[in-house]
C-alpha positions in Angstrom: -1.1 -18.8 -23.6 -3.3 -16.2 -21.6 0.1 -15.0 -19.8 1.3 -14.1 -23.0 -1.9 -12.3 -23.8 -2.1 -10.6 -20.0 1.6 -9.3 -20.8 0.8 -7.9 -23.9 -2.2 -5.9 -22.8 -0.1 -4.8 -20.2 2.2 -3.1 -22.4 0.0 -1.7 -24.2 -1.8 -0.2 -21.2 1.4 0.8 -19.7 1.9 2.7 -22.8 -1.0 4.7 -23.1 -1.2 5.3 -19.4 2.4 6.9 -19.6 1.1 9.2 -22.6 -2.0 10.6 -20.5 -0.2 11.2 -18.1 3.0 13.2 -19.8 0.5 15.3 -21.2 -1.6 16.1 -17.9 1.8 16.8 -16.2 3.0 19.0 -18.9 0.2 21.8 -17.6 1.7 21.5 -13.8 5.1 22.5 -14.2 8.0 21.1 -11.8 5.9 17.5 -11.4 6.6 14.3 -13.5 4.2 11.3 -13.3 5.8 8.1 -15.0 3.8 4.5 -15.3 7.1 1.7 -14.0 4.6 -1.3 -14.1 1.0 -2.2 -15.2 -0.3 -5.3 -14.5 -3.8 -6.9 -15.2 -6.1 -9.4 -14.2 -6.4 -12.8 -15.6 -9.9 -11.9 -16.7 -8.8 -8.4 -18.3 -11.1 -6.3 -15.9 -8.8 -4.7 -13.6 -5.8 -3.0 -14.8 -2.9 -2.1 -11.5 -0.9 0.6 -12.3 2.3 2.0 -10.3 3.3 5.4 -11.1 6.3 7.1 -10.0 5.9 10.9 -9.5 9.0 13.3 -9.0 9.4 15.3 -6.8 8.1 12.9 -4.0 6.5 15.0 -1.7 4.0 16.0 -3.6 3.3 12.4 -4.4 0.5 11.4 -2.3 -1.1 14.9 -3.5 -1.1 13.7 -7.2 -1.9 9.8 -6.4 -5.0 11.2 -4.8 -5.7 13.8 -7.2 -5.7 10.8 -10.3 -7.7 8.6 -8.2 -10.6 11.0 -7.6 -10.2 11.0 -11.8 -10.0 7.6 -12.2 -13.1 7.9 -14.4 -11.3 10.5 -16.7 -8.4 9.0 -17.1 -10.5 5.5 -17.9 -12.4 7.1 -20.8 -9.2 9.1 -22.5 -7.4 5.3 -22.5 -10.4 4.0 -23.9 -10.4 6.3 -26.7 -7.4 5.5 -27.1 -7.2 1.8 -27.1 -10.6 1.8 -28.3 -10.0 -0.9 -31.8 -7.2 -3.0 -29.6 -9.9 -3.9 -26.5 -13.3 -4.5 -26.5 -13.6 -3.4 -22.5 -11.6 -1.2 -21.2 -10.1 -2.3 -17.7 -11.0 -1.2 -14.4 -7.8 1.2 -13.2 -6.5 1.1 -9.6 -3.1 3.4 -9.2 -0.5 3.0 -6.9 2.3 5.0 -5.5 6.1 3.2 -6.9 8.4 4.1 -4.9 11.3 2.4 -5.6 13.4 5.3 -6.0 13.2 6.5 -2.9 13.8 3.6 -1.8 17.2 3.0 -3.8 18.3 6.8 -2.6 18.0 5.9 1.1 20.3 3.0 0.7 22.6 4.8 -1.1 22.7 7.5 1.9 22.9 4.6 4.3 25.7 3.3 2.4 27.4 7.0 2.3 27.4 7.2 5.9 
């Protein structure tokens, strides 16, 4: 039963997290920051997030840029979420990349 509830707070997260972030990337042109996977705590206190940021090598750049905001970014999603949780998680971001990882098989596979 608490999977169930972990999953759904997840998504919900997940969701917001994406929306912050669209609209802090829509003032740096060229640079798109997307949420691929939240996951959360069993105890609802910290909140993992992997982001995906094109173009990747300005990746590390942005990962530390959201870190060193990490309070920010924790009290727009709380006034988002605000009548959904009673605490807002603790947020911890990390760099997805998945895609790069995908396009250098695919060269591999080219060659």
């Amino acid at each position: 039963m608490q999977e169930k509830r972990q999953n759904r707070i997840a998504r919900l997260l997940q969701k917001e997290l994406s929306l912050i972030f669209q609209s802090q990337t829509r003032m740096m042109h060229g640079v798109i920051a997307s949420v691929t996977r939240c996951r959360i705590s069993p105890d609802l206190s910290i909140c993992t997030a992997y982001l995906s940021i094109f173009p990747s090598d300005r990746a590390e750049e942005i990962i530390k840029n959201i870190t060193a905001n990490e309070k920010t970014v924790r009290y727009e999603l709380g006034t988002r979420v605000r009548n959904q949780l009673r605490i807002i998680p603790e947020l911890r971001f990390f760099l997805d990349d998945s895609l790069d990882y995908i396009e250098h098989i695919d060269e591999l596979l080219k060659k």
